[in-house]
N, C-alpha and C positions, 0 to 999 in steps of 0.2 A: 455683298456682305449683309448678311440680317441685321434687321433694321432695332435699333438701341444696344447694338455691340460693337462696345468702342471700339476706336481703330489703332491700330500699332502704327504710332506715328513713326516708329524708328524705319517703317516699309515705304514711308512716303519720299517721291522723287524732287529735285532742286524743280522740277516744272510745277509741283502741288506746290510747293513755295511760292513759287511765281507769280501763279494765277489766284492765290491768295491775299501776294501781297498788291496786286494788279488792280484786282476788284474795286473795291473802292474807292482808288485813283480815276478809274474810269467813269465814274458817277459823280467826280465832283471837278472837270476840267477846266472848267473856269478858275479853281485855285492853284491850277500848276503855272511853273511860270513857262512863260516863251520862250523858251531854249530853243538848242537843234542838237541836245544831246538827253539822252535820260537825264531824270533827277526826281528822285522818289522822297517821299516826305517820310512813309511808313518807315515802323521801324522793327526787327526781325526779335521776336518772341525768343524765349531761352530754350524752347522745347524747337522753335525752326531752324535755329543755332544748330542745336544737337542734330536733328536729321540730317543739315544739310552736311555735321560734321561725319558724320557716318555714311552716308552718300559717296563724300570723296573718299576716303578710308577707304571701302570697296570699292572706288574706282582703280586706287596709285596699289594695294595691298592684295595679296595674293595668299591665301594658306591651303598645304594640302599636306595631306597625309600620306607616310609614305612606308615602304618595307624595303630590307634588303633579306634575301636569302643566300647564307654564304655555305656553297657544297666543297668543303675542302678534301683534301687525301686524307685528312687526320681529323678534323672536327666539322661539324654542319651546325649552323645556328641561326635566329631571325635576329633581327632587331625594325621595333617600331619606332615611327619618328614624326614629329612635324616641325615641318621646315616653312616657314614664314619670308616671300618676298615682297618687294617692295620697290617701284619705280621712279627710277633715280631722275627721273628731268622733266618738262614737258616738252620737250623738242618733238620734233618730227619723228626719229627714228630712237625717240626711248625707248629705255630696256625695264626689266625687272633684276633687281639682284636679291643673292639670300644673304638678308637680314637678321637673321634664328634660325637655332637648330635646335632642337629638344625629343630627348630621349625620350620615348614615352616606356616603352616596355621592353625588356631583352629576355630573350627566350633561355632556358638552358642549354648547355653546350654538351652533345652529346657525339659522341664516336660517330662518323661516317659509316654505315652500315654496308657492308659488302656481303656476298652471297660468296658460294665456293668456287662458282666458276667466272670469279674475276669481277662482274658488273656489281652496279651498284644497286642495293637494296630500295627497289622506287615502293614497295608497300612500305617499309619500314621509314623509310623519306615520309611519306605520304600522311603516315598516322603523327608522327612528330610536328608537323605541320600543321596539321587539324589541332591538334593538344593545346601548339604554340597560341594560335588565334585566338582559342577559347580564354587561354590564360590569361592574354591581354584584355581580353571581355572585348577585340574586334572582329567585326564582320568585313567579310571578302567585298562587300561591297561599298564600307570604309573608305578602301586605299583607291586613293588616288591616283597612286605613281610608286613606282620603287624595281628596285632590279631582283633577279635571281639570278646567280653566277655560279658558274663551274671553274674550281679552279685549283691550282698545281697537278697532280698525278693523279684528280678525279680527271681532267682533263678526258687523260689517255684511255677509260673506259670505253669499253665499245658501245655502251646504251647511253654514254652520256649527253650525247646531243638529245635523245629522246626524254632522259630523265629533264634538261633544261626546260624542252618545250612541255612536258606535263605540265610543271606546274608554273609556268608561265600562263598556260591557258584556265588554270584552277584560282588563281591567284590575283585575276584581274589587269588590269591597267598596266603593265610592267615592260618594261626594261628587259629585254633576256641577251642573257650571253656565254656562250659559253667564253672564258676569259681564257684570253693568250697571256703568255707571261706577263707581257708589259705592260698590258690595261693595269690586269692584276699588282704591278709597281706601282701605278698611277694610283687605286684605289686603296692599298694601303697606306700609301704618302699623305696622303688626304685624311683619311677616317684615322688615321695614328694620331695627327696634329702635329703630323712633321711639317707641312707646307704652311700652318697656321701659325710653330713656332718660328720657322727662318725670317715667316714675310716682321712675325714681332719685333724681330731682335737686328731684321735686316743683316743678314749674316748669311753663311753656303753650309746645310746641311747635308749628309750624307744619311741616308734611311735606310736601316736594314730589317726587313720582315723575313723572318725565319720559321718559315711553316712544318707540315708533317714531309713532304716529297721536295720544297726548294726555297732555294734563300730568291728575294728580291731586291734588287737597289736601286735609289732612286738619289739623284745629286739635283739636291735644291738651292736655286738661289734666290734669295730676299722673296720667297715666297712662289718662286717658276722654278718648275723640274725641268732641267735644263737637259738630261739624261739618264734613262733606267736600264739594268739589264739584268738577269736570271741565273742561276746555273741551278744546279740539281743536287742540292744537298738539302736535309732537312732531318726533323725531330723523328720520325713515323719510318724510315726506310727499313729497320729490321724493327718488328713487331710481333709480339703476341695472337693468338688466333683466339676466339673464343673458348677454348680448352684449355688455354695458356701453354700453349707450347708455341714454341717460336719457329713460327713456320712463315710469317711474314718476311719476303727477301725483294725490295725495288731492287732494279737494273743496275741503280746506281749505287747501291749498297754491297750489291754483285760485285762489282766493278773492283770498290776498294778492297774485299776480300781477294779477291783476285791477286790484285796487287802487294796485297798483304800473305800470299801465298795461304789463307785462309777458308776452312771448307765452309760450307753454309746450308749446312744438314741443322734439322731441329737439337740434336746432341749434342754438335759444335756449340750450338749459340745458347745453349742452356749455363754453359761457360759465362759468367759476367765479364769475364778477362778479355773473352775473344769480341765481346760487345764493346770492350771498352776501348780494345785496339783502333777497331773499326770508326769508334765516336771520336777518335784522337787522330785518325787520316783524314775522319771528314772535316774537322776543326780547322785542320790546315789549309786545307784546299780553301774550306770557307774566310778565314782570314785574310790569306795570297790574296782574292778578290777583293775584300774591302779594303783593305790598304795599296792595292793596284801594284800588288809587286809582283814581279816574276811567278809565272802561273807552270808549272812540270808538263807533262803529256797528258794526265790522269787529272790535271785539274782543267786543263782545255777539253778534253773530250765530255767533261758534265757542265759544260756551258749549253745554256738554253736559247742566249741570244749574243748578239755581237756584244764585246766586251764595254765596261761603262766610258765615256767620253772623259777622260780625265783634266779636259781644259783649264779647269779652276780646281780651286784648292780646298776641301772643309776643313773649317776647324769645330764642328759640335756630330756630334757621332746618336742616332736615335736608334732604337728597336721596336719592334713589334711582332705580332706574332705570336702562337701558340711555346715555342724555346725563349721567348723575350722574358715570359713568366718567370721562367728559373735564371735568368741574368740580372732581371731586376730583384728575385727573392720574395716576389709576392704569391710561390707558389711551390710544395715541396715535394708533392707527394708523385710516385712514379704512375703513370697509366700503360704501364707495359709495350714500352719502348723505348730508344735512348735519347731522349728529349735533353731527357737533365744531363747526362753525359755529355751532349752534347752542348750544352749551354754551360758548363762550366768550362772543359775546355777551349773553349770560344773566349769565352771570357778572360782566361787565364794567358792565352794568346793574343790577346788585343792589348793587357797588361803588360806585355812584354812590349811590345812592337809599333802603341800610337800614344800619342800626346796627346789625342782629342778628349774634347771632356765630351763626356756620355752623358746624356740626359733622357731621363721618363718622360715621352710625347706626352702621355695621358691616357691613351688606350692600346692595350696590348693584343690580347689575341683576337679581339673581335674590330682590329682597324679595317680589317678588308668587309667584312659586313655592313660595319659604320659608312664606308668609302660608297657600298652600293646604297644603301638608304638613303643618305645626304648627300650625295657630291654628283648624283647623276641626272638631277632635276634641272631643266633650265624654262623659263618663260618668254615668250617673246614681247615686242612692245605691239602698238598700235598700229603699224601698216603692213598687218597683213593682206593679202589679196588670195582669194581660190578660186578658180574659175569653174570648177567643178568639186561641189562641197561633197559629192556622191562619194567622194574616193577616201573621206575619212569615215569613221577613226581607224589610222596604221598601226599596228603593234609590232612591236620585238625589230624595233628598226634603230640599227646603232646607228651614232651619234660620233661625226667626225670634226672636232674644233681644230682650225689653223688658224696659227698663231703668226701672219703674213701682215704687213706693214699698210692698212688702205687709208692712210691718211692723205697721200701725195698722188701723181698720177702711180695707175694702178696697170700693172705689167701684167696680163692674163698670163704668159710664161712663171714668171714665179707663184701665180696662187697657182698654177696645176703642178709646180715642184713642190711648194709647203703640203697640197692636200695627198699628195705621193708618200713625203717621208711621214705622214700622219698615218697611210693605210699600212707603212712598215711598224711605226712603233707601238700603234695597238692591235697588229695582227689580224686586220680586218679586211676581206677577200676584195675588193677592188672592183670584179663581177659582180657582185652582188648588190642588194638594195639598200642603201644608206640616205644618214642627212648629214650636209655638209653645214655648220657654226661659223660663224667668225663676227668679231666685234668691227662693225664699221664707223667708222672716222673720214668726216667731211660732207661736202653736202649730196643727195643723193641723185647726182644728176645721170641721163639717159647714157653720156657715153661713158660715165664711170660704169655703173651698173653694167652696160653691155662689155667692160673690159671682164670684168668680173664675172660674167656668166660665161664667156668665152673660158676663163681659165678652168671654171667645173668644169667643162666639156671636154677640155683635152685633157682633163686627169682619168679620165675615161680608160 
């Protein structure tokens, strides 16, 4: 440091303390007493208060910055965030939890851009993306952490795994995925403030995020998503093209026409009637499943995933989703599909058929964005060990938590049964390169740990 510029005492460590407050102890021993323990006379200045309080603060405190990028079948958006943790103990094997969540910028939500022959528009992605950063006045080398997700009927593009990893590799530090339906439950249960309201109210929430290509559900209780599942209805299935002729027709839009003995030529569906038929088959289908009744032929074959566990009962009914907008009424206008058709009849149908009371989570069509920004961060505590530091940093490596009891002796059979129904519910290949989570309970001895490593092996 050049010499007559001050020093930023808030840099100095609890050992600059130390050896300050040390010093002049040492040059005058004959006035300490004879202990056989410390016992210091000095007394700590308001500014070594401060340091040392800042000190710990960055030891137990964690902030990072973070993004989610959500590529739906109907809309694609960013949101910026930082998320503040903080270490809950000082035990041996503390953790960090989050603490804070804060918005920082959300980007405009603009149409998923498609090309004619089916894939996804990755310049058009690309430039929205650059736009977004600028806007927030962030730089790529900002973010800390955050995901970029594919998901509902982007899924099924054929460039989509490519578009994921673009801008996974553009974007920094991230999280990549393309989402299976059920993650896709998971992160909209979360970024909605459905799992935030049940854990408040201590109550069994049923979550419905109603996108452009499929409905998601997720049955929470006092705060644990106890079961989610998919099927294939949504806002975006017959659409508008950039001409505005309606030449947009998903499979599963097909399907109800089908059924509906209805053609699905751009003529036909210039018709509002025959759009409306169409938004009032899918309504039903999509009802049957949230109220878990009796599903026809045509509403089994647009299931995505096994159907929801109906163990428990809700009594509070949420939405989210790009169709949530027109349930709730905080959004009127049409964007050349049957969104709103379909969110009225939905609505109109739920009115006939449940008693639950319906409630606004808090965020609608950007909960699966929100879910990737904030809910996919986690920190670890203090006893890490690597034996070979060469091998990081990993990227784009999913994250598998089991939710497995390690408080008591620990059954290596059942953690490789929990980490099994884990690589079913978030649709993640099993083959491949993962990290396995779980919260441990008790103390970390050699043969618990070895029951435990035993069970990751055999979920192999």
């Amino acid at each position: 440091m050049a010499s007559g510029q001050p020093r930023d005492r808030s840099l100095e460590t609890l050992t600059d303390i130390q050896i300050k407050r040390e010093a002049p102890l040492a040059a005058a021993e004959d006035n300490m007493h004879d202990l056989d323990f410390d016992h210091e006379h000095a007394q700590l200045t308001e500014a070594d208060k401060e340091a040392m309080a800042k000190f710990i603060w960055a030891q137990e405190t964690v902030e990072l910055n973070t993004i989610g990028i959500d590529i739906g079948s109907s809309t694609s958006h960013l949101l910026f965030a930082k998320v503040t943790l903080q270490r809950q103990s000082q035990g041996l094997s503390s953790r960090f939890l989050v603490t804070k969540r804060e918005v920082v910028h959300r980007s405009p939500i603009m149409l998923t851009p498609f090309v004619t022959d089916g894939t996804i528009d990755a310049h058009a992605l690309d430039h929205f993306i650059h736009d977004a950063y600028k806007e927030a006045g962030v730089k790529r080398s900002d973010i800390d952490s955050g995901a970029v997700i594919l998901t509902g009927e982007a899924i099924k593009r054929k460039n989509a795994r490519a578009i994921d990893e673009l801008f996974a590799d553009q974007a920094g530090k991230f999280v990549c995925a393309t989402a299976g339906h059920k993650l896709e439950c998971t992160l909209a249960a979360h970024g909605s403030g459905a799992v935030a309201l049940s854990k408040q109210r201590q109550n069994v929430v049923l979550h419905v995020d109603i996108g452009g290509g499929t409905t998601k559900l997720a049955l929470i209780e006092k705060g644990i998503i106890k079961s989610v599942s998919a099927f294939a209805v949504g806002g975006r299935l017959v659409a508008q093209d950039g001409k505005g002729e309606w030449t947009r027709v998903d499979q599963s839009a097909w399907m109800v026409a089908q059924d509906l003995g209805l053609e699905t030529d751009k003529k036909t569906l210039t018709d509002p009637a025959v759009r409306q038929k169409i938004a009032t088959r899918l309504a039903v289908l999509a009802v049957d499943q949230i109220m878990g009744g009796p599903t026809d032929k045509l509403g089994r074959d647009l299931e995505l995933t096994d159907p929801l566990d109906r163990s428990i009962t809700p009594d509070t009914l949420t939405f989210s989703g790009g169709v949530s907008e027109y349930i709730f009424e905080t959004e009127s206008k049409d964007f050349g599909d049957i969104a709103r058709m379909l969110a009225m009849e939905v609505r109109n149908g739920l009115k006939a058929r449940s008693k639950m009371k319906v409630v606004d989570p808090g965020n609608r069509i950007r909960a699966t964005v929100i879910g990737a920004s904030q809910f996919t961060v986690q920190v670890s505590g203090k006893t890490i060990y690597l034996s070979s530091p060469e091998v990081l940093p990993v990227h784009n490596v999913p994250v598998v938590p089991i939710g497995v009891d390690l408080s008591g002796t620990i059954d290596p059979d059942k953690v490789a049964a929990a980490i099994t129904q884990k690589f079913e519910q978030l649709d993640i290949d099993p083959g491949g390169r993962m990290a396995v989570s779980f919260t441990w309970a008790g103390d970390p001895e050699y043969s618990r740990l070895a029951a435990c490593a035993k069970g990751i092996l055999r979920s192999e």
